[in-house]
C-alpha positions as MATLAB code, in Angstrom:
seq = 'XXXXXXXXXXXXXXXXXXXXXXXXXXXXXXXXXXXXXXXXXXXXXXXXXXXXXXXXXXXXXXXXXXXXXXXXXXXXXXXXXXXXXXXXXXXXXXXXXXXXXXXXXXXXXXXXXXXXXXXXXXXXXXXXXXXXXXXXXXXXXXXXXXXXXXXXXXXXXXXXXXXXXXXXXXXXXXXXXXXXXXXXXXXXXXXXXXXXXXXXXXXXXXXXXXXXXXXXX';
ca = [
     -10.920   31.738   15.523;
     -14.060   29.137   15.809;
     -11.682   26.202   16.154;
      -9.878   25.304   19.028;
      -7.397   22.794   17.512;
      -6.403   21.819   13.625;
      -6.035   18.276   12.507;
      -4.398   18.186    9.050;
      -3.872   14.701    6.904;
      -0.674   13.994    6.103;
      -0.783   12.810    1.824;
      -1.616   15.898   -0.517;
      -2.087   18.269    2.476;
       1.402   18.864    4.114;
       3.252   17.361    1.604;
       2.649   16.566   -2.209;
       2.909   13.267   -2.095;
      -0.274   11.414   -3.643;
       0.873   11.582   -7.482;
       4.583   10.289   -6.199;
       2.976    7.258   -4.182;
       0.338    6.397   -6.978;
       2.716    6.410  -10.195;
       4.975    3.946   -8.240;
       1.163    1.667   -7.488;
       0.264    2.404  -10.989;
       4.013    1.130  -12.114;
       3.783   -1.781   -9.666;
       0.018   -2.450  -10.482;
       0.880   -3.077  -14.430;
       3.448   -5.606  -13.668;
       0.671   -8.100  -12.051;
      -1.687   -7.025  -14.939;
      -3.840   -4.245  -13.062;
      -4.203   -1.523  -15.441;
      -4.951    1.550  -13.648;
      -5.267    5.309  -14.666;
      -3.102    7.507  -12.057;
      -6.097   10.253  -11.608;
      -8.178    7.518  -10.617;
      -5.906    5.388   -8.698;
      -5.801    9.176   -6.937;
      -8.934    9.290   -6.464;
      -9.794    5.606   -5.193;
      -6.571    5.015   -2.981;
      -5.897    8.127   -1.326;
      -6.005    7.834    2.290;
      -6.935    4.718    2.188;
      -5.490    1.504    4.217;
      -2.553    0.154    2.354;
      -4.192   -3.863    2.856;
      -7.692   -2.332    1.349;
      -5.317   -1.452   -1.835;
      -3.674   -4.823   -2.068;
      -6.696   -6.628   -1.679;
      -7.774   -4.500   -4.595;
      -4.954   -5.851   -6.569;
      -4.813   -9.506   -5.493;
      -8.538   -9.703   -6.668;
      -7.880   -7.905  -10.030;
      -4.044   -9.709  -10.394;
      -3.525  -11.904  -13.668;
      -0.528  -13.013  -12.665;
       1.172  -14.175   -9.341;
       0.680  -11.727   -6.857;
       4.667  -11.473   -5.078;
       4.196  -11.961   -1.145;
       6.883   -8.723   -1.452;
       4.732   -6.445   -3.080;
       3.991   -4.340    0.150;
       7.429   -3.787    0.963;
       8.439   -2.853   -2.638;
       6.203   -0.610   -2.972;
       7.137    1.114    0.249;
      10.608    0.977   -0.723;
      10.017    2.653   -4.336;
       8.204    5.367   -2.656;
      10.192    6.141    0.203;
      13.226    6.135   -2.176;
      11.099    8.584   -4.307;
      10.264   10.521   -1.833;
      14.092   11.702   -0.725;
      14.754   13.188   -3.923;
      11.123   14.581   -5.212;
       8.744   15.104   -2.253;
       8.291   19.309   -1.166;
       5.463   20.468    0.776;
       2.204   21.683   -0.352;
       2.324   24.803   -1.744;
       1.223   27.487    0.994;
       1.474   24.733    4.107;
       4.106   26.408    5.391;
       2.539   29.842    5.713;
      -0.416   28.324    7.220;
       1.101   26.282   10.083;
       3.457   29.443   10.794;
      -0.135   31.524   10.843;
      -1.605   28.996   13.431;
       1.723   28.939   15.439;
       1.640   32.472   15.759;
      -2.077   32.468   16.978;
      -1.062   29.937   19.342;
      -3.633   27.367   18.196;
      -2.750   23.758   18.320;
      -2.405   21.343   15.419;
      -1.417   17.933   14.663;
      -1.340   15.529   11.115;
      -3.434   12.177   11.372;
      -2.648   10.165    8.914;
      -3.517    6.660    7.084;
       0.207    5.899    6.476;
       3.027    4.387    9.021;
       4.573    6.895   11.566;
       7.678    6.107    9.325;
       6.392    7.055    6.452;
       4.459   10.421    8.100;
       8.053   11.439    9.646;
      10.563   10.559    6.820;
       8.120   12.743    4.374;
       7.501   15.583    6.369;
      11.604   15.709    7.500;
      12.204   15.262    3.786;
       9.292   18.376    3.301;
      11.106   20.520    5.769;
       7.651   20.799    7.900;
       8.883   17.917   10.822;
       9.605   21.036   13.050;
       6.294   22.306   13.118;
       4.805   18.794   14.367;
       7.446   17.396   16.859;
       5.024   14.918   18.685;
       1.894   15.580   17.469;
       1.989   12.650   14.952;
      -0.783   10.312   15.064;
      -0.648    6.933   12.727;
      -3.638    4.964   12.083;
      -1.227    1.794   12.190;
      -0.627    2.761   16.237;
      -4.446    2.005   16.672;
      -4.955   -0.336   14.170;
      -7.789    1.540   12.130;
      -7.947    3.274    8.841;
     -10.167    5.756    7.534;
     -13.034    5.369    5.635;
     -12.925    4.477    9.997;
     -13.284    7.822   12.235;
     -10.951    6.357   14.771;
      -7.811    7.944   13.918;
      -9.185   11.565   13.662;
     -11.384   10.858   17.346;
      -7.688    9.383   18.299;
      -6.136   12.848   17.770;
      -8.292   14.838   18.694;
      -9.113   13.017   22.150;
      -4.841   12.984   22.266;
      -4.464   16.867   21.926;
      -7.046   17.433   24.558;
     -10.304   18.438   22.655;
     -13.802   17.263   21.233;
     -14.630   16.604   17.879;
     -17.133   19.866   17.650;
     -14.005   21.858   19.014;
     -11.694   21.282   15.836;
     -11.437   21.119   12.320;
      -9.866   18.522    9.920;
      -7.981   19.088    6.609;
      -8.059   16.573    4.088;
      -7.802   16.053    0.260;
      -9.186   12.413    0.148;
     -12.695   10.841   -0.300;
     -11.715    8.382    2.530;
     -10.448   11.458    4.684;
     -13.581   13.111    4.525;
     -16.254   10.337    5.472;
     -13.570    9.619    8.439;
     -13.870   12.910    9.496;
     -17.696   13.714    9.219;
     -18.249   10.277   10.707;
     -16.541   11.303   13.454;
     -18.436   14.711   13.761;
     -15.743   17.012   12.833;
     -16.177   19.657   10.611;
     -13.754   19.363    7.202;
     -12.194   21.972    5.036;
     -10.858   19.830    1.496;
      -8.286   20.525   -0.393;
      -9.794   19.844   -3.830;
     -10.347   20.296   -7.536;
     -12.681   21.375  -10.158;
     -12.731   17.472  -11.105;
     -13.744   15.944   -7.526;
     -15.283   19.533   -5.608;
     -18.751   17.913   -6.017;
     -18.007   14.557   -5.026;
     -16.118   16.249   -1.705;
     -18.881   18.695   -1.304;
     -21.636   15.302   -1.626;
     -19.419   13.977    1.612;
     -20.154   17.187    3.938;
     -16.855   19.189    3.035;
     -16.553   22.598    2.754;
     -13.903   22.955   -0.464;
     -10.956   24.805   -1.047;
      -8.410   25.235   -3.884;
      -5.420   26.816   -2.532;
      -3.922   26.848    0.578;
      -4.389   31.246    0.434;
      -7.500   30.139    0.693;
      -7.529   27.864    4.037;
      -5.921   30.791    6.310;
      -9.061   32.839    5.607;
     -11.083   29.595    6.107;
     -10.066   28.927    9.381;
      -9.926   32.764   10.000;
      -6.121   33.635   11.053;
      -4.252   36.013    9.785;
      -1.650   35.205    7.114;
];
């Protein structure tokens, strides 16, 4: 295999979260008189910092904008989550395909350690990460920002040129190639080109990622 390590995101790449998250923002948006359309709310918030989506709001906000709205939101979802988040279809077969090549792997992810454990435990993948879970909030940096990707890769023991990230989000990507690592993305017909624009190499189904990174399924 050309890569020595495997640094997945977290949102819409281990587990099929990003529609849950964003209905909930959409929901919550509406009630301070945001409108916002869930594919692009998708699109535009994705792995980015929670506090660059509420300043978003507060800017946009006809009404009073609760000092609450954070934790609300975080409640909604993480109470959505227990009953409606699975794992990306395929995930599963790819980190058991990179366990049995022995190649090392982590998730670096946007969202609170809290939030990364409960919905992977709740996903049925926390087994295949134990502690190689790394939280933008523990360095206090958030992609569009390379730091959290550098972060995991300098924590698992290799360079940037020596692994490969998977992400799904605009954000995700320009954190990655700004950090020089190459970036498979999980995509669509609707956003390939603005992914492919970014430096990503695109893929469509997970199938698809285990000949990518060439292991064997």
């Amino acid at each position: 295999m050309k890569y020595k390590c495997v640094i997945f995101d977290n949102d819409g790449v281990l587990v099929d979260s990003e529609a849950i998250s964003n209905r909930v923002l959409v929901q919550m948006a509406a009630s301070v008189g945001v409108s916002l359309v869930l594919e692009d709310a998708i699109e535009n918030f994705s792995g980015v910092s929670m506090s660059g989506t509420l300043d978003y709001l507060k800017a946009h906000a006809t009404t009073e904008f609760p000092d609450d709205f954070e934790e609300e939101f975080r409640r909604r979802t993480f109470e959505q989550f227990k009953t409606e988040l699975k794992p990306v279809d395929g995930v599963a077969q790819v980190l058991k395909a990179l366990e049995q090549e022995g190649i090392p792997f982590c998730v670096a992810s946007s969202g609170p350690r809290e939030k990364i454990k409960l919905s992977l435990t709740t996903a049925g993948l926390i087994p295949h990460f134990e502690d190689r879970i790394f939280s933008s909030y523990d360095i206090n940096s958030w992609k569009p920002q390379p730091d959290i990707f550098l972060h995991a890769a300098r924590e698992m023991g290799f360079q940037p040129d020596e692994c490969v990230v998977v992400e799904d989000s605009l954000a995700g990507v320009k954190a990655a190639r700004g950090g020089g690592f190459e970036v498979f993305a999980y995509g669509n017909q609707e956003n390939q080109t603005k992914l492919e624009d970014l430096g990503a190499t695109v893929f469509f189904a997970m199938s698809e990622l285990v000949h990518r990174l060439e292991i064997e399924s």
